[in-house]
C-alpha positions in Angstrom: 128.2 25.8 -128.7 129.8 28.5 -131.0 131.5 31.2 -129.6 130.5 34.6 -129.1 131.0 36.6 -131.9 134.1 39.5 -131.8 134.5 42.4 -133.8 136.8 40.7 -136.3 140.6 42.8 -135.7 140.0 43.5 -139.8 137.2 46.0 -138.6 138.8 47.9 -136.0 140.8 50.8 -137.4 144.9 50.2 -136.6 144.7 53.3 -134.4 141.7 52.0 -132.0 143.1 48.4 -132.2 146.5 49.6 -130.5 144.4 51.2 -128.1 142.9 48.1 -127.3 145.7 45.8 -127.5 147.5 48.4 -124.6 144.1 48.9 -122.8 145.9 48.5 -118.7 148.1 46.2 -120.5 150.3 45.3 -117.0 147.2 44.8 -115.4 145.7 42.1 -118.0 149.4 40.8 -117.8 149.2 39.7 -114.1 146.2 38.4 -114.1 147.1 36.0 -117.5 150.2 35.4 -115.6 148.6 34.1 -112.8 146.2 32.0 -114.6 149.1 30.4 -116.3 150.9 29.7 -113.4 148.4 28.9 -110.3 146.2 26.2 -110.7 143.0 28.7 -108.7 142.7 31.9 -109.1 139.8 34.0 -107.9 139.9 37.9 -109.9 137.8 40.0 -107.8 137.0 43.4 -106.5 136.8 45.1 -102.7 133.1 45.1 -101.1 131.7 42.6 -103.6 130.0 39.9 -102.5 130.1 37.2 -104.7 133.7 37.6 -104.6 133.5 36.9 -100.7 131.3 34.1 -101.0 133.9 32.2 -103.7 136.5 32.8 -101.7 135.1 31.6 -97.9 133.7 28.3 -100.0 137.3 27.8 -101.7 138.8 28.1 -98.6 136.2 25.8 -96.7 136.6 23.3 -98.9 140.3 23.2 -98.8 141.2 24.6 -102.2 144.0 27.3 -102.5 143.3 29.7 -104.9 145.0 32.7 -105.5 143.3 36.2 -105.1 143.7 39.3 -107.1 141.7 41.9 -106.5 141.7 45.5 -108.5 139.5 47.9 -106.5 136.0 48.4 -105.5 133.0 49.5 -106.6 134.2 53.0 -105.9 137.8 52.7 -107.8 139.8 50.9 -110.7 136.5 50.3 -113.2 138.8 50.6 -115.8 141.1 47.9 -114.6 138.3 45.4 -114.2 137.2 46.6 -117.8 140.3 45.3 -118.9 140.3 42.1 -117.4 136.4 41.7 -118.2 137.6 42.7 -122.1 140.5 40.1 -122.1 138.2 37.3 -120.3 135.4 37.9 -122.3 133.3 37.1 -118.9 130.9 40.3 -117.8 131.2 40.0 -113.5 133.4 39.3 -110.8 134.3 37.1 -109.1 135.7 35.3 -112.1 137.9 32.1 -111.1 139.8 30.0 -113.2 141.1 26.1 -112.4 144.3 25.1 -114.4 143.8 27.9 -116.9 140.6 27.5 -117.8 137.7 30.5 -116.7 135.0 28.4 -114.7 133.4 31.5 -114.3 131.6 33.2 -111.3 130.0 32.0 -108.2 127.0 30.4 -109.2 129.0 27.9 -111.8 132.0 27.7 -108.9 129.8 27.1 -106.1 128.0 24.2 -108.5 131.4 23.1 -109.1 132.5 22.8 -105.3 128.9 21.3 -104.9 129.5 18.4 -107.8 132.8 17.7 -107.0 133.8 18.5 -110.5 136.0 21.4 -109.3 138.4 19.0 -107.7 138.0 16.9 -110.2 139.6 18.7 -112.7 142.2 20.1 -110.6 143.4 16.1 -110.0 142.9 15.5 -113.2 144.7 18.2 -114.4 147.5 17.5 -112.0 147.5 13.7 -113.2 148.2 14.8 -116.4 151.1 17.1 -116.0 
C-alpha cells in the first residue's frame, strides 16, 4: 500500500513551513519522546471514550502502556492537532507498540483480541 500523499515541503512557502515545523513543537516532542522510549503508549484526550476503552483493555490484559493525555473535548484542540499532524492518524486514542502507530481502538482492540499485540511487543523485545 502506498502512502498517503503530503504536500511535498517544495510547495509550502518557507514562512508557512516554519510555522509548521514549530506548530506546539514541545508538545509533538513528548509525545515522539515517549514513543521512542516506552514500548505502549496510549495518546488520548479527557472524556473520550475510546480512549477509556483502550486503556481498561490494556490494562485488563496486562499490558503497561503509557498515557498521555492533552485535554478534552472542551480544551487543547490545537495540541491534539499537532500530534494528529505529526502522526498523520485523524482520532484519539492513538497507541503505539515499540514505536510503531497501531492505531486507535478498533485495530488495538483486534490486536489484544489476535494476540498480535503481544506478539510484537515479545518479538520486539527478542530482538533488542
Amino acid at each position: 500500500m502506498a502512502p498517503r500523499p503530503l504536500l511535498a515541503p517544495e510547495s509550502i512557502a518557507p514562512d508557512a513551513l516554519a510555522r509548521m515545523e514549530t506548530f506546539h513543537a514541545p508538545i509533538v516532542k513528548e509525545v515522539d519522546e515517549a514513543v521512542r522510549r516506552d514500548p505502549v503508549v496510549v495518546v488520548g484526550m479527557a472524556q473520550n471514550p475510546h480512549v477509556k476503552n483502550v486503556r481498561r483493555a490494556l490494562a485488563a490484559a496486562g499490558i503497561e502502556f503509557t498515557y498521555i493525555e492533552h485535554g478534552s473535548y472542551l480544551s487543547k484542540w490545537r495540541e491534539r492537532l499537532a500530534i494528529k499532524l505529526w502522526s498523520g492518524w485523524p482520532t484519539f486514542p492513538q497507541v503505539f507498540v515499540r514505536g510503531v502507530l497501531l492505531g486507535g481502538e478498533d485495530l488495538t482492540m483486534a490486536a489484544i483480541a489476535d494476540g498480535t499485540l503481544k506478539a510484537r511487543l515479545a518479538t520486539a523485545a527478542g530482538s533488542a
